[in-house]
ZAMARGU-4260 file (C-alpha; in steps of 0.2 Angstrom, whole numbers, plus 5000, padded with zeros to 4 digits):
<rodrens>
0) 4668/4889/4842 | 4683/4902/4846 | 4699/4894/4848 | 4712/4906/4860 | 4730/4901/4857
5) 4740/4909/4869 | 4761/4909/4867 | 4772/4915/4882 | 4792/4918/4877 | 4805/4920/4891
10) 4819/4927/4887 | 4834/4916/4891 | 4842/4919/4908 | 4857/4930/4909 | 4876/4921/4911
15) 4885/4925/4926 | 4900/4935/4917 | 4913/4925/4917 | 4926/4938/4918 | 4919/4942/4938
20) 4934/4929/4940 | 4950/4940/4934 | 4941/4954/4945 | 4939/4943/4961 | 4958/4935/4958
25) 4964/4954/4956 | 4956/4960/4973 | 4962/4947/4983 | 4979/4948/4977 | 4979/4967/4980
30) 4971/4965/4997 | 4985/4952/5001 | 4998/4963/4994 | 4992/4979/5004 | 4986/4970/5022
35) 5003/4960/5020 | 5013/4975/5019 | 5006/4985/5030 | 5006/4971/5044 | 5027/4971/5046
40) 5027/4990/5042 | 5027/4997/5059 | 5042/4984/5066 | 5052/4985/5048 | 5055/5004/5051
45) 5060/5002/5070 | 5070/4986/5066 | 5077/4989/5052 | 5078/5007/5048 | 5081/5012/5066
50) 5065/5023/5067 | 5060/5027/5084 | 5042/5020/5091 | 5035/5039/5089 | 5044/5042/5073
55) 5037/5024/5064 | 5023/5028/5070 | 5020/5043/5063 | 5027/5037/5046 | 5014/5023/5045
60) 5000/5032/5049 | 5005/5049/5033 | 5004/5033/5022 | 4988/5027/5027 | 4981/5043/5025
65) 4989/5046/5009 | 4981/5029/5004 | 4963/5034/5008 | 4966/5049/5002 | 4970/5045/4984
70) 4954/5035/4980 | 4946/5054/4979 | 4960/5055/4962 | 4957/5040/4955 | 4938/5041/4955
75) 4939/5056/4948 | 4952/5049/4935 | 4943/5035/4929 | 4926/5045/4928 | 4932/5060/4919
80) 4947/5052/4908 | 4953/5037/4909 | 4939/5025/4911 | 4939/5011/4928 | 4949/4998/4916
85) 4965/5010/4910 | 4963/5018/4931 | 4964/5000/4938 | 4980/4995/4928 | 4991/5011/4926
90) 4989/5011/4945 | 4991/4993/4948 | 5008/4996/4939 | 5013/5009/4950 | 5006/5001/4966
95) 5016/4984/4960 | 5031/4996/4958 | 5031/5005/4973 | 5029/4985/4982 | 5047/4980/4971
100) 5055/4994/4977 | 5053/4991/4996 | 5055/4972/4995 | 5072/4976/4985 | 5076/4988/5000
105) 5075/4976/5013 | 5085/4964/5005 | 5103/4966/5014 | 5116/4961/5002 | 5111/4973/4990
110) 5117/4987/5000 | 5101/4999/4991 | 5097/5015/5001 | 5081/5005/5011 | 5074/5018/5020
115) 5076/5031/5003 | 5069/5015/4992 | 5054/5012/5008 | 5049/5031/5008 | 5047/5030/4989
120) 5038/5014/4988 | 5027/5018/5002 | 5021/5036/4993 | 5020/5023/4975 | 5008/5010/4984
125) 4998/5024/4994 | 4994/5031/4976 | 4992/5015/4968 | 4979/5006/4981 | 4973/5023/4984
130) 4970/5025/4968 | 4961/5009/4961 | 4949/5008/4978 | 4935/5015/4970 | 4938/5006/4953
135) 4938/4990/4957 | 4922/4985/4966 | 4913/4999/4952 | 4920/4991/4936 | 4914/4972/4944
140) 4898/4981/4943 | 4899/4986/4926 | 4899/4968/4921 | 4882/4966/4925 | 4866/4968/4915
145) 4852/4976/4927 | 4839/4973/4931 | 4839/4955/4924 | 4857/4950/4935 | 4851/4964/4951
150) 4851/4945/4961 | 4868/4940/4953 | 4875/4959/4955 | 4871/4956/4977 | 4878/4941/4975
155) 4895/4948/4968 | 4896/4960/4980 | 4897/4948/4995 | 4911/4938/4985 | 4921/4954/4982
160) 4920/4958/5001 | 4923/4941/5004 | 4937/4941/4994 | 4944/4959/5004 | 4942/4948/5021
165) 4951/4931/5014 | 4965/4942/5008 | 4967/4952/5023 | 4966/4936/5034 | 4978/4927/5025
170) 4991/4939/5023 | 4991/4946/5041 | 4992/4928/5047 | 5007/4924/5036 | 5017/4938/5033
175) 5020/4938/5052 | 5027/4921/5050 | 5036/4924/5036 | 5044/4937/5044 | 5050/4930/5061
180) 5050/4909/5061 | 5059/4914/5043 | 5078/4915/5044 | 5086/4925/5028 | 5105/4934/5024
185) 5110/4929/5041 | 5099/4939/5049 | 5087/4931/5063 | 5072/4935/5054 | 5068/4938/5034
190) 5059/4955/5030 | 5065/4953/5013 | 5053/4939/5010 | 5037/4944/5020 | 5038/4959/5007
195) 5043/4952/4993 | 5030/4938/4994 | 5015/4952/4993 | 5024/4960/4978 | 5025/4943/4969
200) 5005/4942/4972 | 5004/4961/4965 | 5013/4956/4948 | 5002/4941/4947 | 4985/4951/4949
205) 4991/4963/4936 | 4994/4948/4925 | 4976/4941/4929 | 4967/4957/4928 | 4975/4957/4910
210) 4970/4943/4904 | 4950/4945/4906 | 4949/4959/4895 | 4943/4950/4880 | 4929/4949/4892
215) 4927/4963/4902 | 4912/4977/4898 | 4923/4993/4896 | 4911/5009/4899 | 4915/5026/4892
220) 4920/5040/4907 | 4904/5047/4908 | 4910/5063/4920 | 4913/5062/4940 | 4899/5065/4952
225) 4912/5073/4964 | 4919/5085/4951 | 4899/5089/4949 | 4895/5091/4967 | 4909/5104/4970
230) 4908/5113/4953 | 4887/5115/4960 | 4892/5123/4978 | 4903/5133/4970 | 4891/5141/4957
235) 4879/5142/4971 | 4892/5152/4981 | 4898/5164/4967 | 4878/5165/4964 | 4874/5171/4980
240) 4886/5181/4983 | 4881/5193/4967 | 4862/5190/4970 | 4857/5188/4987 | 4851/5205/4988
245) 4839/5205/4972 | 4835/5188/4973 | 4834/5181/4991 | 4832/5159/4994 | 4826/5151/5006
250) 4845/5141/5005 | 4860/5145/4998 | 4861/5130/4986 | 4844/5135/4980 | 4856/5146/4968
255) 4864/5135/4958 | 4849/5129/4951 | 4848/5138/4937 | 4862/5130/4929 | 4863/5114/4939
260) 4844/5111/4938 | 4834/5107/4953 | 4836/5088/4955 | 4855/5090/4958 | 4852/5103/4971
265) 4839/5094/4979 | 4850/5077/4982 | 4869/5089/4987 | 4855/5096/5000 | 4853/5078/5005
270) 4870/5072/5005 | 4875/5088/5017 | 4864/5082/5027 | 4870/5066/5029 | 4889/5070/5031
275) 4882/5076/5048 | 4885/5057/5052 | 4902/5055/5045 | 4909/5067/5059 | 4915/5053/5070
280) 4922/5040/5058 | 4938/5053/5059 | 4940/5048/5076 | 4935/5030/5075 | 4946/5026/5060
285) 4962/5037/5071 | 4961/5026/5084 | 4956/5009/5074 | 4972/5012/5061 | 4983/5010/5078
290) 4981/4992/5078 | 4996/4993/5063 | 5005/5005/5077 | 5005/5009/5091 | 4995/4992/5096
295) 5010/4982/5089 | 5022/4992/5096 | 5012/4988/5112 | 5011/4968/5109 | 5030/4968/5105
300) 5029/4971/5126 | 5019/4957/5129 | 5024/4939/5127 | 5007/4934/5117 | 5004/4920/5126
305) 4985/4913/5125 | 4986/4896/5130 | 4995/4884/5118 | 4996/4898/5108 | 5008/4909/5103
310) 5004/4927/5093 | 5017/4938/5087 | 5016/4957/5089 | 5012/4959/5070 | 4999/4947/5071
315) 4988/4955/5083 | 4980/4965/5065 | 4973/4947/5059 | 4958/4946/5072 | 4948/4958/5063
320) 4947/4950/5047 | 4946/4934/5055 | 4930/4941/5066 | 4924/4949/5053 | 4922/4933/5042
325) 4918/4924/5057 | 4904/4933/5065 | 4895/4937/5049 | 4884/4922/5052 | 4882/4924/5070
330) 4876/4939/5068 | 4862/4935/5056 | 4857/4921/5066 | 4859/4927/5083 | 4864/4945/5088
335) 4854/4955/5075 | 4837/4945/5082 | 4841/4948/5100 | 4844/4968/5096 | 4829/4969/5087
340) 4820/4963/5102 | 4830/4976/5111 | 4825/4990/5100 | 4839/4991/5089 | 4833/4989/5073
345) 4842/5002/5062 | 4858/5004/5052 | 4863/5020/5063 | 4856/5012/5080 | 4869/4995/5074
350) 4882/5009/5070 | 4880/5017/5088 | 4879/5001/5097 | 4895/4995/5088 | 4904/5010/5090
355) 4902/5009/5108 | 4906/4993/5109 | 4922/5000/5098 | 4926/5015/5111 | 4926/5000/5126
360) 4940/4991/5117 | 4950/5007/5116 | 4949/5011/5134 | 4953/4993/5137 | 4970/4995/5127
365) 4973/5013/5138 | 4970/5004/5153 | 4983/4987/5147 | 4998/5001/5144 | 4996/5008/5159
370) 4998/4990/5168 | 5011/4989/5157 | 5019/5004/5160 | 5022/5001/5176 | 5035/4985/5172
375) 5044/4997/5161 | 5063/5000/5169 | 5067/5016/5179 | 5079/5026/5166 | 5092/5039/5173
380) 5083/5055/5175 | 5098/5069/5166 | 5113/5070/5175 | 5108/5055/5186 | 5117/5035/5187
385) 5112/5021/5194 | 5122/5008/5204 | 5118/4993/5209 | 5129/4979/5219 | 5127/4959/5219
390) 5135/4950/5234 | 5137/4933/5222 | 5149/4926/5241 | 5146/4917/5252 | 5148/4930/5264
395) 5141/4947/5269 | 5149/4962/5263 | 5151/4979/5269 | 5154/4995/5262 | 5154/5015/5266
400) 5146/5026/5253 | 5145/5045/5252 | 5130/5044/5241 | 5120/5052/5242 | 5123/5054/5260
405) 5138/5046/5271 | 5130/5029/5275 | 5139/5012/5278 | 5128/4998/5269 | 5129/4978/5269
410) 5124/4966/5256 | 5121/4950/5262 | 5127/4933/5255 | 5118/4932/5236 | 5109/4949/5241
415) 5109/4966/5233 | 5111/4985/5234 | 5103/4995/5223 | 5101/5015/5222 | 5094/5021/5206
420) 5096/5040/5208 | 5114/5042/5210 | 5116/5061/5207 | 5135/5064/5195 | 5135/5080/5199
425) 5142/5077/5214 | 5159/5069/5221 | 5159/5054/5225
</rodrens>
């Protein structure tokens, strides 16, 4: 008689890292900080630093490029230097900085320079957010061991978006609030504290994000991919230039693989190939940003008025996020279903369907200024006045005018004369 014994070890499941905390605390702070901001920015520089519509306008939008600009540095910061963990809190310092300095500015009875102290901040928190963007979610990443935690790691992910959208949503709804139904330095609204109370969160998530380390798993900079991909195209060009006669390709990255090796060739040929679909996110993300401008600017012309409810101009910004964590589920459970029965079934076909559903709203907005427009008052054209007479007796009263022409007018009992192309060049 044989007797098999057979033993089966497991080896014990894998703890959710505990310091996934401190990350999430430090993102929704940041997103608070930045959405918070950025929500009062466009009404701060025409209310308070006298800014014209055009000229805020323009102002807001050089710092929100700047701002997505700057993640390019910082990625390439942390991976070729500095590591994620140093990146994230040198430019959390100078992002919280950049935040003190324009919530100091707006506070009156200091007399600072504001809009020197609001320039300065803005370019400090442009490279600060800018700079930790593609840090943050990336060092959350890090935290996991793969692939025994690839379930925990997608899970993650959805809490740190989560965590974007809570931020954004809370801080659009209350900095708004904080700003106008607020009263501060006898002034009828309170600038001071809608940006101050962002800048507070920023210290905090510096604090936060500190206080993990013990438990954070700190990689090594282990060289940037960007850095790689340019250094590649740039061998390739040089390459080519010297050989292309002796030593025809079929493509003109096929000549950096000599040094770069044909793997890294073969997936820049693939990445090309896809930034073919990036070429109308410029436009999309032009016209989206304007919700912060030129889409406030407009609401400020509206009364905001949707049944019992009120909206103020700056609060126009929080249906996104609000949507956004809305809709999630609605879409799983209903849109995505019916599309597919439709023949939308792809991440580009979704992409295409949303960005014409996108291009609709825009029109919409074109076609609310123009109503708008019209309820706008007549302004003197140059050299040109306006007059205008209200009879408040209770009698008619008559008058001769030699403007523009010699006419003899009469304004009844509580009527009115108006003529609002009076030309000063002449006598009158």
């Amino acid at each position: 008689m044989v007797s098999t014994r057979f033993e089966v070890s497991s080896s014990p499941p894998v703890r959710y890292p505990k310091s996934i905390f401190f990350i999430i605390s430090n993102e929704f702070s940041e997103r608070f900080n930045y959405y918070g901001m950025r929500t009062v920015l466009a009404l701060y520089l025409t209310q308070k630093l006298n800014y014209d519509d055009d000229t805020a306008t323009v102002i807001y939008h050089i710092f929100t490029s700047l701002a997505y600009f700057f993640p390019l540095m910082g990625a390439i910061l942390a991976d070729s230097w500095l590591g994620k963990f140093k990146t994230i809190l040198y430019l959390s310092i100078v992002y919280c900085i950049g935040s003190t300095l324009i919530a100091l500015g707006a506070i009156p009875p200091l007399n600072l320079p504001a809009t020197s102290m609001t320039v300065l901040g803005l370019l400090f928190i442009a490279v600060g957010s800018g700079g930790i963007k593609p840090c943050v979610s990336a060092f959350g990443g890090d935290q996991f061991k793969l692939p025994e935690q690839a379930v925990q790691l997608a899970k993650f992910f959805s809490l740190f978006y989560f965590a974007i959208n809570a931020g954004s949503l809370i801080s659009t709804s209350l900095t708004p609030i904080l700003r106008e139904d607020v009263h501060c330095f006898n002034d009828p609204d309170c600038f001071s504290l809608a940006f101050g109370v962002p800048a507070v969160l920023m210290i905090l998530s510096i604090f936060v994000f500190v206080c993990g380390k013990s438990m954070y798993m700190i990689k090594k900079p282990a060289g940037n991919m960007v850095v790689l991909v340019f250094k590649c195209i740039g061998n390739a060009l040089s390459t080519r230039m010297k050989e292309r006669e002796v030593n025809p390709r079929s493509h003109w990255l096929d000549y950096a693989e000599t040094k770069y090796g044909r793997k890294i060739v073969a997936d820049i040929k693939s990445l090309m190939k896809i930034l073919v679909l990036y070429i109308p996110l410029p436009v999309f993300w032009a016209l989206f940003d304007q919700q912060g401008s030129r889409w406030t600017f407009q609401a400020t012309r509206m009364n905001g008025e949707i049944g019992a409810f009120t909206i103020k101009p700056d609060q126009m910004q929080v249906i996104n996020p609000l949507l956004i964590l809305a809709f999630i589920p609605f879409f799983e459970g209903l849109v995505y279903p019916i599309l597919e029965k439709l023949g939308v079934r792809t991440p580009l076909q979704k992409l295409t369907f949303g960005g014409i559903l996108a291009g609709a709203a825009f029109v919409l907005s074109g076609f609310v200024e123009i109503a708008l427009d019209k309820t706008n008052a007549v302004m003197p054209a140059p050299h040109e006045s306006q007059l205008r007479i209200y009879n408040g007796l209770p009698c008619d009263y008559h008058f001769k005018t030699d403007v523009p022409n010699s006419s003899n007018f009469t304004v009844q009992s509580l009527g009115a004369f108006e003529n609002i192309h009076v030309n000063t060049m002449q006598n009158t």
